[in-house]
NUVEX-554849 format. One line per field, with one value per residue (C-alpha): x, z, y. Coordinates in nm, 4 decimals, decimal comma. Example, Ala and Ser with C-alpha at 12.3 -4.5 7.8 and 13.67 -1.06 7.14 Angstrom:
x <- c(1,2300	1,3670)
z <- c(0,7800	0,7140)
y <- c(-0,4500	-0,1060)
REM end
This chain:
x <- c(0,8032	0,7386	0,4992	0,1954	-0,0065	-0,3535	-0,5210	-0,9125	-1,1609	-1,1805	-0,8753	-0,5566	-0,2167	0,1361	0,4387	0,8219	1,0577	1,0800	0,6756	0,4972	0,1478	-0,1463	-0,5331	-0,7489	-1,0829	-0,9731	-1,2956	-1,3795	-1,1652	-0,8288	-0,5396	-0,2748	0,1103	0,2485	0,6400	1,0213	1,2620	1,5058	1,3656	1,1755	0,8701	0,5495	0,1401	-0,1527	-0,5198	-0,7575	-0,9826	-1,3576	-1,5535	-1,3911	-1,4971	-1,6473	-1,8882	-2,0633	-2,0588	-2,4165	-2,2719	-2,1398	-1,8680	-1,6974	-1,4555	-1,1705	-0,9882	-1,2869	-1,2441	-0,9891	-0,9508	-0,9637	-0,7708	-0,4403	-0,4381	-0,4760	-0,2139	0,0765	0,0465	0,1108	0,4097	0,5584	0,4830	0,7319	0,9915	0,9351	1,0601	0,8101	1,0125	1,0930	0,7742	0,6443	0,3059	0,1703	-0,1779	-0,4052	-0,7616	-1,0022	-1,1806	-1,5628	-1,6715	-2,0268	-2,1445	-2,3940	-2,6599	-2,6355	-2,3266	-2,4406	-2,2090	-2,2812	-2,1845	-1,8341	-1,6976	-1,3643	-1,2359	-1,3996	-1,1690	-0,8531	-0,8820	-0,9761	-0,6493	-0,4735	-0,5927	-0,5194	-0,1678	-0,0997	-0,2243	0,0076	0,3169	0,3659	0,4971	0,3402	0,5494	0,3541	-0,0234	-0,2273	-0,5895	-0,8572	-1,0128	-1,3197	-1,1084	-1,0811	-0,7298	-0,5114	-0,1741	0,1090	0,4011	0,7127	0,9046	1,2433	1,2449	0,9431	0,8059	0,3812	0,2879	-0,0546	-0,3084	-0,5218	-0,8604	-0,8047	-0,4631	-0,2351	0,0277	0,2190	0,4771	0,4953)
z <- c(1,5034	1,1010	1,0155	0,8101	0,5991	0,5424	0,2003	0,2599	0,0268	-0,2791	-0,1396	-0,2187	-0,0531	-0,1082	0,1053	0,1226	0,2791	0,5492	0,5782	0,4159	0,2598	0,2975	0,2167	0,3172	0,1930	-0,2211	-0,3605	-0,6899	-0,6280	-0,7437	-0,5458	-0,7454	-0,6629	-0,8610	-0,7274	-0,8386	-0,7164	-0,7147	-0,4429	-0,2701	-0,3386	-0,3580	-0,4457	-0,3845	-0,5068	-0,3649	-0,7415	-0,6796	-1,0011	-1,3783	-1,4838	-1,3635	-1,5505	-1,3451	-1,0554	-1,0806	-0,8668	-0,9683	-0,7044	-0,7732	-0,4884	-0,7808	-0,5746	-0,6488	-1,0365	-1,2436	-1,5085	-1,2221	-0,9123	-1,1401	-1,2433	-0,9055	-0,7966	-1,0183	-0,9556	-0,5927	-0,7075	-0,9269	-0,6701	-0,4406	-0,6944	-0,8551	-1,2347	-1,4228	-1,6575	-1,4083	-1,2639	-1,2498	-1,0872	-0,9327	-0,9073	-0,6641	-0,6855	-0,9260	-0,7609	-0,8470	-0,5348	-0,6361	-0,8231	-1,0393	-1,2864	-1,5167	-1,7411	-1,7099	-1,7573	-1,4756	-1,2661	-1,3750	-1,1511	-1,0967	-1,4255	-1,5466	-1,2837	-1,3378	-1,7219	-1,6999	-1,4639	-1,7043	-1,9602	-1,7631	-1,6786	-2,0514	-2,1095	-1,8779	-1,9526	-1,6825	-1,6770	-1,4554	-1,3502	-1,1110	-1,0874	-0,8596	-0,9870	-1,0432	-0,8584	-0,5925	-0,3069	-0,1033	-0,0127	0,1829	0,0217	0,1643	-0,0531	0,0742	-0,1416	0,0036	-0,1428	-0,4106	-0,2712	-0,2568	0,0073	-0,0895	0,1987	0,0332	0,2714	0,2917	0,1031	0,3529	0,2223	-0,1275	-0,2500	-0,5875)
y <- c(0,4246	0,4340	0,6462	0,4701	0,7723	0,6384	0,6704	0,6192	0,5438	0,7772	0,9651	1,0103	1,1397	1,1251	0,9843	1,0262	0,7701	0,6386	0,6753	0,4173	0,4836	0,2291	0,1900	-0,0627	-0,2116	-0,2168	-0,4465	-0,3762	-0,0458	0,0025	0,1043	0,3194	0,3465	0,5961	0,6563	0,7994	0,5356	0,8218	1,0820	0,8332	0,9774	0,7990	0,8652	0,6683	0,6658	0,4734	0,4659	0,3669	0,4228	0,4676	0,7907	1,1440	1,1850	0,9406	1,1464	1,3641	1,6871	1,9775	1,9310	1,5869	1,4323	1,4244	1,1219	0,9260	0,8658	0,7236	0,9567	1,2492	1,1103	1,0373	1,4009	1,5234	1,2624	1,3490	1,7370	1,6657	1,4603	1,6893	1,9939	1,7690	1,6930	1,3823	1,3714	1,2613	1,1033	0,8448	0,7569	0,3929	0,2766	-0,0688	-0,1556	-0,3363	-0,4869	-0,4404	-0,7246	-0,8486	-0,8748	-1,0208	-1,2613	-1,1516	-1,3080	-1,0183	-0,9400	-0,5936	-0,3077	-0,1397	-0,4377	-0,4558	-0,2031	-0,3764	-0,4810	-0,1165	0,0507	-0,1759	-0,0521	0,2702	0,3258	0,1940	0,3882	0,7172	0,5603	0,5440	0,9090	1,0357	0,8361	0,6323	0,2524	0,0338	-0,2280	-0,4670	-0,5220	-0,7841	-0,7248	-0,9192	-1,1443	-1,1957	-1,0785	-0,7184	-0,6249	-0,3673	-0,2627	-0,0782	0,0430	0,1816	0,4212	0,3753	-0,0298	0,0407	-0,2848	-0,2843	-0,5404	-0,7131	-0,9188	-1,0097	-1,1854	-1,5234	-1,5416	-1,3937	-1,1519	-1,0927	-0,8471	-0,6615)
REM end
């Protein structure tokens, strides 16, 4: 029986082959594979808003945020071996999920998230090499480190691999 480690919402958790990892309900939130082909290694974030400093507590849940949840992400990786060196990352949803009247901002979670992980991905030197984003769809991925291949479904479009 293969072992499936669930990500949830604004969480993240790491996975070694043959475990896969998977999260479920990406919207305008942005799933996160970051993974060493050569240990078999994987991380996932399940990213729902850009940046921290939207989050009003003192105590922010660090998975939550883009610019956080990558930080958190890659200690864990390196604290089980990864090299950093090597690392590569694929990216799912990012979607806008509503159709609003206003071009406001504030209502541009999705494409806000998909950039702002990319932005942090930059920062910390790692390639990504696949992204499905976009969109008006939700989504559950599932990567598996041992063939680096991020399975997509995607509602209403049935299932793609990156």
């Amino acid at each position: 029986m293969m072992e499936v480690v669930k990500v949830g919402m604004a969480d993240l958790n790491v996975a070694t082959s043959p475990q896969k990892i998977r999260t479920s309900g990406l919207g305008s939130c942005v799933g996160v594979v970051i993974y060493d082909e050569t240990t078999n290694i994987c991380g996932m974030a399940h990213v729902m808003l850009p940046n921290s400093s939207l989050g009003k507590a003192e105590l922010i849940n660090k998975a939550k945020y883009a610019d956080t949840a990558l930080d958190v992400l890659l200690e864990k990786l390196l604290k089980m071996g990864v090299n950093q060196a090597l690392l590569k990352a694929k990216l799912a949803g990012g979607s806008q999920m509503f159709k609003f009247s206003s071009t406001s901002e504030m209502m541009r979670i999705g494409p806000r998230n998909v950039e702002a992980v990319k932005e942090k991905l930059k920062e910390l030197r790692i390639r990504i090499v696949a992204e499905d984003v976009g969109g008006t769809s939700g989504r559950t991925i599932e990567f598996d480190p041992l063939t680096s291949k991020l399975s997509i479904r995607t509602v209403s479009q049935g299932v793609s691999e990156i």
